[in-house]
C-alpha positions as CSV (number, residue, x, y, z in Angstrom):
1,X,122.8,88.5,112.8
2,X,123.1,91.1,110.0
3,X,123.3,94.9,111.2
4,X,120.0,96.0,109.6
5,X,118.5,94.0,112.5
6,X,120.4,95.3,115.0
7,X,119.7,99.0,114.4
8,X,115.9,98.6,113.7
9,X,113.6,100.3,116.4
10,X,112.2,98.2,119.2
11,X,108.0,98.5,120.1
12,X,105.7,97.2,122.0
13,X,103.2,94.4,119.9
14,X,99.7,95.7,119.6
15,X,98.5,92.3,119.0
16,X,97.1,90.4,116.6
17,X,95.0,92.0,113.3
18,X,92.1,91.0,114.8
19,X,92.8,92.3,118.0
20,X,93.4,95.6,116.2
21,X,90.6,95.6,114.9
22,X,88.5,94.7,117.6
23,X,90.0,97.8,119.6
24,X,89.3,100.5,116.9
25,X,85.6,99.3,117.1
26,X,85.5,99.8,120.6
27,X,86.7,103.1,119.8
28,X,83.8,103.8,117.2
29,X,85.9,103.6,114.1
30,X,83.4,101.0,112.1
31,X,85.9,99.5,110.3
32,X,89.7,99.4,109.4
33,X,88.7,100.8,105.7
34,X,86.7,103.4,107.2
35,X,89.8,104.2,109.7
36,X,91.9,103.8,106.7
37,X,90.1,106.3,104.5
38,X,89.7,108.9,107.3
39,X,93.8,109.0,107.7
40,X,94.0,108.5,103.6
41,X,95.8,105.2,103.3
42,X,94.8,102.4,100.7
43,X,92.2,99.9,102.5
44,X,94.1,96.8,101.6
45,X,97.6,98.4,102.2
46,X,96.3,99.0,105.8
47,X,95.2,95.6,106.1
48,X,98.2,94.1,105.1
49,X,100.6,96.2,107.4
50,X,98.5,94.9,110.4
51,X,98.7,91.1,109.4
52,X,102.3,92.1,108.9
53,X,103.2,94.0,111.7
54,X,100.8,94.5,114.7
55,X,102.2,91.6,116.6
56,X,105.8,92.2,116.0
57,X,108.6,94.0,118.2
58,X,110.3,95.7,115.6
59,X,109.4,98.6,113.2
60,X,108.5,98.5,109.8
61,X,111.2,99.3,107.5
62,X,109.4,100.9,104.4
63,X,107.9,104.2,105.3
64,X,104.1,103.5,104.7
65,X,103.9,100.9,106.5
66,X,105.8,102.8,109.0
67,X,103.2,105.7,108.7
68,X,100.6,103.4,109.1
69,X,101.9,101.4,112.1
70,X,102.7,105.0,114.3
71,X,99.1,106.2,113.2
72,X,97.7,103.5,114.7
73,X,99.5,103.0,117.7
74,X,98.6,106.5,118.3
75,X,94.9,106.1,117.6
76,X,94.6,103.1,119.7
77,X,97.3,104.7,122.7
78,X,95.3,108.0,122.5
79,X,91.6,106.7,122.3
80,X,91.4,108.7,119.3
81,X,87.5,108.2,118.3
82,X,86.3,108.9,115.0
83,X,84.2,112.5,116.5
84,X,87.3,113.4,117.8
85,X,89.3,113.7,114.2
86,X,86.2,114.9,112.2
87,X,87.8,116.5,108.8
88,X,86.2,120.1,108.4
């Protein structure tokens, strides 16, 4: 096993993209692109990092998708709801 593996961070699987999905609308987020253009991220970058990623144990190595992945976890850790990030 290469060291790159090794030293990556370990985290808990938020499930599938669908999954995801279905948990930020339960949340009131409409829609991924709507989450995704509330936190300023390309639509189909965000979709792509949760095909990706959501149901692995290891962290992203590039630093958007990164970005993405700990945004989400904390939206969907936090119940963060759409009224409760309202942009003045």
């Amino acid at each position: 096993m290469s060291n790159w593996k090794m030293s990556r961070k370990t985290v808990k699987p938020l499930g599938d993209a669908l999954y995801v999905r279905a948990r930020l609308c339960l949340l009131g987020w409409p829609s991924v692109a709507r989450w995704a253009n509330h936190h300023d991220y390309a639509v189909g970058t965000v979709r792509e990092v949760l095909r990706r990623w959501s149901h692995k144990t290891c962290e992203p190595l590039g630093g958007v998708s990164r970005d993405i992945m700990r945004d989400i976890r904390k939206t969907l850790e936090n119940d963060i709801t759409p009224e409760m990030t309202k942009k003045a």
